[in-house]
FIDORO-414914 format. One line per 2 residues: number of its first residue (from 0); for each residue x, y, z of C-alpha. Coordinates in Angstrom, 3 decimals, decimal comma, m for minus. Layout:
BEGIN
NUM	X:Y:Z; ...
This chain:
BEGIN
0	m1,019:21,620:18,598; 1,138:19,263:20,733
2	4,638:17,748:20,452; 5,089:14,024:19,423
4	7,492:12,488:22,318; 9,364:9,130:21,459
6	6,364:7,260:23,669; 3,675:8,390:21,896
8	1,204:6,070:20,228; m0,571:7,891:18,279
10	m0,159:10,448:15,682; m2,811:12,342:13,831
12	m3,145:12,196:10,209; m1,079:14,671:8,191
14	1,356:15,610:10,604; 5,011:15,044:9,851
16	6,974:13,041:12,686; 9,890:15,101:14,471
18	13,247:15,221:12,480; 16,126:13,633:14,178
20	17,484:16,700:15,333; 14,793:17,159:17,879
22	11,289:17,946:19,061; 8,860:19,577:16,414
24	5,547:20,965:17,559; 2,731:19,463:15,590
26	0,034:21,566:13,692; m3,331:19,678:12,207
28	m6,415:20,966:10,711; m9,664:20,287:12,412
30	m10,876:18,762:9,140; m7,991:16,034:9,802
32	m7,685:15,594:12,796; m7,630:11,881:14,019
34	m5,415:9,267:15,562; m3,183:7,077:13,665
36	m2,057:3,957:15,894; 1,514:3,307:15,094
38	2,692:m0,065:15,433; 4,950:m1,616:17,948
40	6,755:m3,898:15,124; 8,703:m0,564:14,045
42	11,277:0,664:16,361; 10,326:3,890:18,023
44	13,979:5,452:17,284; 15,747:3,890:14,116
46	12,284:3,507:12,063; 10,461:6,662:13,228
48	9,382:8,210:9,662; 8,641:4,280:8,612
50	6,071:3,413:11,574; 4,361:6,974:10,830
52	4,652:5,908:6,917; 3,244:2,392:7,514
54	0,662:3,670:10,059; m0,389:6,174:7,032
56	m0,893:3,663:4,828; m2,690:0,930:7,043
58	m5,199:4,026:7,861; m5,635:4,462:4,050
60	m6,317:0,908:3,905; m8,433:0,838:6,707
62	m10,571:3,520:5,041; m10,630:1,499:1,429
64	m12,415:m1,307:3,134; m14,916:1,285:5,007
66	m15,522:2,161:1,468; m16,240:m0,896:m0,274
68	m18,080:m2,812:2,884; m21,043:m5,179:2,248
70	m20,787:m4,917:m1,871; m21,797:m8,010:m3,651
72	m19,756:m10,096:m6,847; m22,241:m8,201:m8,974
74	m21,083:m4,247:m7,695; m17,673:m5,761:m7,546
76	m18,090:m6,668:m11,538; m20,015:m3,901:m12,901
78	m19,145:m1,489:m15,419; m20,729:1,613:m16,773
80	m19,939:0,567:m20,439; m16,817:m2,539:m22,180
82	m13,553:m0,960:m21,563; m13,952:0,917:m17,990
84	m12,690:m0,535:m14,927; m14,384:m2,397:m12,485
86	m13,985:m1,652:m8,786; m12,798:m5,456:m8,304
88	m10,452:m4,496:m11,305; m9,171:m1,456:m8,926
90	m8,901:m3,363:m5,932; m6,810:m6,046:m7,307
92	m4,629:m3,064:m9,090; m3,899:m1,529:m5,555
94	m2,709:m4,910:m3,970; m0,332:m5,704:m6,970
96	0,914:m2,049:m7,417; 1,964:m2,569:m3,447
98	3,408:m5,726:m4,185; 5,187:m4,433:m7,003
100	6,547:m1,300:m5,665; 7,275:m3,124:m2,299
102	8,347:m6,838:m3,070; 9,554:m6,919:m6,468
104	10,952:m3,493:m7,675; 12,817:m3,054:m4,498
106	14,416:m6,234:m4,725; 15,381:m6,063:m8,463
108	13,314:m8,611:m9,698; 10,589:m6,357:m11,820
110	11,969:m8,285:m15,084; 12,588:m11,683:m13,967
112	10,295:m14,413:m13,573; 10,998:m14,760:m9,984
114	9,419:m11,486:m9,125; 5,839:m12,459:m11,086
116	6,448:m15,770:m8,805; 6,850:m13,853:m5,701
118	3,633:m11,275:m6,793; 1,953:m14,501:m6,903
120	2,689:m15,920:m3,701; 1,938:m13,420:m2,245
122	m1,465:m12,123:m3,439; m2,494:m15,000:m5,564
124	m2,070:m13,400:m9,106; 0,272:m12,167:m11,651
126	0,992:m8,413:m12,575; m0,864:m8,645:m15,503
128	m4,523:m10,651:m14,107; m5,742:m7,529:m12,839
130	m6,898:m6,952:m16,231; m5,247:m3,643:m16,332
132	m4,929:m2,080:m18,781; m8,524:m3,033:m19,811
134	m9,021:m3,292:m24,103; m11,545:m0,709:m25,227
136	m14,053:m3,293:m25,758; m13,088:m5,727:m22,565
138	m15,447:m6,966:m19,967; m14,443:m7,662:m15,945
140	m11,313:m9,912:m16,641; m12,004:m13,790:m16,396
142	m8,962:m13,680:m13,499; m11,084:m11,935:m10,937
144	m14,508:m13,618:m12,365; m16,460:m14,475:m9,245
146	m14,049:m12,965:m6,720; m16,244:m11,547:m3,390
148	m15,375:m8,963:m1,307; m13,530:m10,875:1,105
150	m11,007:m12,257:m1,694; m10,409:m8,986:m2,556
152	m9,859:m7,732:1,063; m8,059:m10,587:1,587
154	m5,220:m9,802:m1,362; m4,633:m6,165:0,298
156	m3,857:m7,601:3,306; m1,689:m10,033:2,284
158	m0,062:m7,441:0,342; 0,127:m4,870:3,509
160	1,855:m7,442:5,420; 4,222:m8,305:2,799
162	5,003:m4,569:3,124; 5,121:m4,386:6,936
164	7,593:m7,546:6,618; 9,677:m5,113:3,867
166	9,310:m1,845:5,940; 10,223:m3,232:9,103
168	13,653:m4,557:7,703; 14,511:m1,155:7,256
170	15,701:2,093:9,004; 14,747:5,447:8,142
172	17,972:6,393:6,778; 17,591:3,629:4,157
174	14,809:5,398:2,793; 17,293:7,593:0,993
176	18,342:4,759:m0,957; 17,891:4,030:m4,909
178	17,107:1,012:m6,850; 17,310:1,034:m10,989
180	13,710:m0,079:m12,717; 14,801:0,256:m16,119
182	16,225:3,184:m17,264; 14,873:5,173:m14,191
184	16,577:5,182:m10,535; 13,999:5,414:m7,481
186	13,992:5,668:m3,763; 13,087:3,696:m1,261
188	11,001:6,676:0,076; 9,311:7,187:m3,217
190	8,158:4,113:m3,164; 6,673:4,294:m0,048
C-alpha cells in the first residue's frame, strides 16, 4: 500500500485516485499490480479521476493490441461458422462504440447525419460498416474486406485520441453531467 501524492506518475491498475477531500491510502492485489502512466495532457488537480480514467483505458488498449499482434487478413476474417463475428468485426466495433459514446452521443448528434460524418472522419467508417449486428447467415462484412492489422490498430487509435481530445476538455466535476440519447439520460462518467 502507498498514498498517491498530486506528483505522482504512476498509478497501479485498479486503484481508485484520492477524493478531493484528501489523501487516500491505496490497496492493490498482487495479481494487479502494475503501473499505469498517466498523462501530462490532463491536469494533475482539475482532471484527476479523468487522467486515471484515460490512463485506464489507454492500458486496456495497450493490452488489445498485445492480444491481437502479428495476426494476418486471414485470422482477422475468419469465422467458426456464417453469422459469428470476426475478430476484425470486433475490433472495428470497439473503435466506433468509442467514437460513439465519446464524439457523437456526448455531443447530441447520435441521430443526425453530422454525427455518422464525424464517426467517419474520424475512424474511416460509418456506425453501421462494422457489420454489426451480423445476419445469421452473413460472412466478414465487405466494409472491412482486406483490412490488416495495422488498419485496424490504426482506427483505435484514431478513436483514443479523439477521446483524449474529448476528455481533456473536461474537468472531473463535469463527469456528473447528463446528456439525453433517446428516451434515456446518461452521464458523462458512464460513458467513460
Amino acid at each position: 500500500p502507498g498514498v498517491l501524492h498530486d506528483d505522482d506518475r504512476r498509478l497501479p491498475v485498479g486503484i481508485r485516485p484520492p477524493s478531493p477531500a484528501g489523501p487516500t491510502v491505496l490497496v492493490h492485489s498482487a495479481a494487479m499490480k502494475r503501473d499505469l502512466p498517466l498523462s501530462d495532457r490532463y491536469d494533475a488537480t482539475t482532471q484527476r479521476l479523468l487522467r486515471y480514467e484515460a490512463a485506464q483505458l489507454d492500458d486496456q488498449l495497450r493490452d488489445l493490441k498485445e492480444t491481437v499482434e502479428g495476426l494476418a487478413v486471414e485470422h482477422l476474417e475468419w469465422q467458426a461458422e456464417p453469422g459469428r463475428n470476426t475478430i476484425g468485426m470486433l475490433l472495428a466495433h470497439i473503435a466506433v462504440a468509442e467514437v460513439f459514446w465519446m464524439q457523437v452521443a456526448v455531443t447530441g448528434l447520435y441521430d443526425v447525419p453530422e454525427g455518422a460524418e464525424r464517426m467517419k472522419a474520424v475512424i474511416g467508417i460509418a456506425k453501421e460498416e462494422d457489420g454489426m449486428p451480423l445476419a445469421p447467415d452473413a460472412r466478414h462484412p465487405e466494409t472491412l474486406s482486406g483490412m490488416r492489422l495495422k488498419d485496424y490498430l490504426a482506427m483505435l487509435d484514431d478513436a483514443r485520441e479523439a477521446t483524449h481530445t474529448t476528455l481533456s476538455g473536461w474537468d472531473d466535476g463535469e463527469l456528473d453531467s447528463t446528456f439525453d440519447l433517446g428516451e434515456h439520460t446518461v452521464s458523462r462518467a458512464w460513458t467513460v
